[in-house]
N, C-alpha and C positions, 0 to 999 in steps of 0.2 A: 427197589426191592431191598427190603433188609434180610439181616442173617446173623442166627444168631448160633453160640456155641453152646452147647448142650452137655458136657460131662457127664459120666455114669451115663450114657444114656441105655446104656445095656439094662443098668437096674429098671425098676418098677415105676420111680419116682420120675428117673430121665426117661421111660420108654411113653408114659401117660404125658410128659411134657410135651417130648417129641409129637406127638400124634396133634395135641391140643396146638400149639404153635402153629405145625402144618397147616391143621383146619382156617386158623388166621392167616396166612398167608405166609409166613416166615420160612426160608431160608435156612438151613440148617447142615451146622457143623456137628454129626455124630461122635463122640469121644466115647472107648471101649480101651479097654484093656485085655483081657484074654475070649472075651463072648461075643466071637465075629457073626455067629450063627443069629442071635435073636438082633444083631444090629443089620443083616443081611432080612431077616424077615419085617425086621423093623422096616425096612424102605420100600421093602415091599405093598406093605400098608399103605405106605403115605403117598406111595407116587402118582396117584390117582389124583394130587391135589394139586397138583403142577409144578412143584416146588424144587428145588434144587437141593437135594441131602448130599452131603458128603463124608464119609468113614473116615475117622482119625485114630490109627492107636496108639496107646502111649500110656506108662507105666508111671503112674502119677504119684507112685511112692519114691520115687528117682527123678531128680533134679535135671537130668537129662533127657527124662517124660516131658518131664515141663518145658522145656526148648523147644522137645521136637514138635509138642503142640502149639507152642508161640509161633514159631515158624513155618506151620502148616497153616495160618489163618491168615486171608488177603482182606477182604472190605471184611467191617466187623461193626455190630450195631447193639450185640445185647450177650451176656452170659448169665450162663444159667451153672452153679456150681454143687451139682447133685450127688459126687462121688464120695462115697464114705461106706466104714467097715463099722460094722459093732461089734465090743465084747462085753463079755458078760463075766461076771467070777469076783471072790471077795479082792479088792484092793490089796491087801497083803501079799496075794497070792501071783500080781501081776506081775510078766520077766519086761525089763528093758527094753530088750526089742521087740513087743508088742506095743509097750510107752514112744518107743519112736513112729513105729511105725502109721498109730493113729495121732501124732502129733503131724507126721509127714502129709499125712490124705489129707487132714482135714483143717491143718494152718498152714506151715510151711508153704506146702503146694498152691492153694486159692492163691496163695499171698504173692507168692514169686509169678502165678500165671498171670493175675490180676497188673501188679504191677512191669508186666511183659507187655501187654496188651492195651493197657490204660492208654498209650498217645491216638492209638485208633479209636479207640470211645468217646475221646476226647475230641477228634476231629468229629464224630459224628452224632455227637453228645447223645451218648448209648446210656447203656442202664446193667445193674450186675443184680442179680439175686443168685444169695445164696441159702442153700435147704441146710438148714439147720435142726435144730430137736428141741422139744417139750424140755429133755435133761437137760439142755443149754440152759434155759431158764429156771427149772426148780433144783436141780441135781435127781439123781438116782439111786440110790442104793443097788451097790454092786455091779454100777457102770459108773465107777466114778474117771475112770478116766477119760470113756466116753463124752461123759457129763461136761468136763473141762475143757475139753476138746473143743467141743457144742459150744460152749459159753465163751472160747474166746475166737469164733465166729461172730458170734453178736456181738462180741465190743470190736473187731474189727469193722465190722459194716454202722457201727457209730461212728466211729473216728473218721473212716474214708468217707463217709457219706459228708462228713462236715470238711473237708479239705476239696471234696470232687465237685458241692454244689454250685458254684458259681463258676466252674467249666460245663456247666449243665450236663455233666454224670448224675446220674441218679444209682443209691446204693441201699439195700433191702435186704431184708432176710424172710423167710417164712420158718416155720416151728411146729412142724408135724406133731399128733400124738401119735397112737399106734396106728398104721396105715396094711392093707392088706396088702404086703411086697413078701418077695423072700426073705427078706430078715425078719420076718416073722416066721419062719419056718420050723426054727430050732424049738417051739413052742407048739404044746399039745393042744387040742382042742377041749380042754379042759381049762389050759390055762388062759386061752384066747377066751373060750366063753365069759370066766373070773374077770379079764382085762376088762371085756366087754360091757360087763357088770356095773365096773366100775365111772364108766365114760358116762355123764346125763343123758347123751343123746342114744345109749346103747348098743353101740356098736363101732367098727372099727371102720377109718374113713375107706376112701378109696382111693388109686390112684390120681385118679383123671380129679376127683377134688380140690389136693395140691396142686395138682398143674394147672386148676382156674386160677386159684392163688396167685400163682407165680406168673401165669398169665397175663391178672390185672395187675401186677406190678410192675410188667413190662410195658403198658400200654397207656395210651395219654390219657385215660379215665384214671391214671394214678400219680399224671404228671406234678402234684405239688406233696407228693411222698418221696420223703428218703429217710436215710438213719433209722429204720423202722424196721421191729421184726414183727408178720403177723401170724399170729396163733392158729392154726388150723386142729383145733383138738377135738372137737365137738365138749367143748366145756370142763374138759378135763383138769385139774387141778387149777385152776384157775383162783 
């Protein structure tokens, strides 16, 4: 039985992962930070598929998050790095500790957990995807720090993919466009329609789409990928 760890799995992106892994057979470490409730209804769901979910919380803006979830994980076969905050607002305008904060979620943190956790993936030659962004790769206007955040995701998961391959780790990223989660929320249905607009395929994905993504990157139908971010945008600035 594998098992794999799951981050953010409260959000949209981990709770659609969650379910879809389930469905495959996987084994499942829940990571949550303050939303016990939808991780409680989350296993709810999934228990119908035999699987072994397990609740971790930990506050993965704090270095001592990161511990407490290295230390909570015993067999370990696959990570899924989904936890992230968005801001929005001109670059000027942004305070410091908000610059830490999403440097903390979204490098710092993968980087110290990944590297906690690497000798077990290594023994089981496991596989890491992390949920990255569209902004990682074009930038954004008036998410730039988001944007940067994003983008040195992707040159992490080049570099470690080229150091981990020949312990047969395999290391990924996927690159959402707009996705129907709550961070979409703070966005009128005026300007989801505009977004929508703009996407070729017209509309915004879904969750469970990412999570095929991130699915077949964990699975041997993707065995001779790594270092590789894939685009899940429906065509979007492409």
């Amino acid at each position: 039985m594998k098992y794999a760890l799951i981050t953010g799995a409260s959000g949209g992106i981990g709770r659609s992962t969650a379910r879809t892994l389930a469905e495959k057979g996987w084994n499942l470490y829940l990571h949550y930070h303050n939303d016990r409730k939808s991780i409680d209804d989350l296993m709810i769901e999934i228990k119908d598929n035999g699987i072994e979910a397990i609740p971790v919380q930990a506050d993965l803006s704090q270095p001592g998050g990161v511990k407490k979830l290295i230390d909570s994980m015993f067999r370990l076969d696959a990570i899924v790095y989904s936890s992230g905050i968005a801001g929005w607002g001109l670059f000027q305008d942004q305070e410091e500790s908000e610059m830490d904060r999403m440097i903390n979620i979204h490098i710092k943190s993968p980087m110290l957990l990944v590297q906690g956790l690497l000798p077990k993936l290594i023994q089981n030659k496991g596989t890491i995807v992390i949920v990255s962004s569209i902004w990682g790769q074009i930038g954004g206007s008036c998410e730039v720090v988001y944007s940067a955040v994003k983008g040195a995701q992707i040159s992490f998961v080049k570099a470690l993919a080229k150091e981990t391959a020949l312990n047969g780790v395999r290391v990924n990223a996927v690159a959402p466009g707009a996705v129907e989660t709550n961070m979409m929320s703070s966005f009128s249905n005026g300007e989801i329609q505009q977004i929508s607009e703009e996407i070729p395929m017209g509309r915004l994905a879904s969750g469970s789409e990412i999570a095929s993504s991130i699915a077949f990157l964990l699975s041997e139908d993707s065995s001779y990928i790594t270092g590789q971010t894939l685009s899940v945008n429906g065509g979007w600035h492409t």
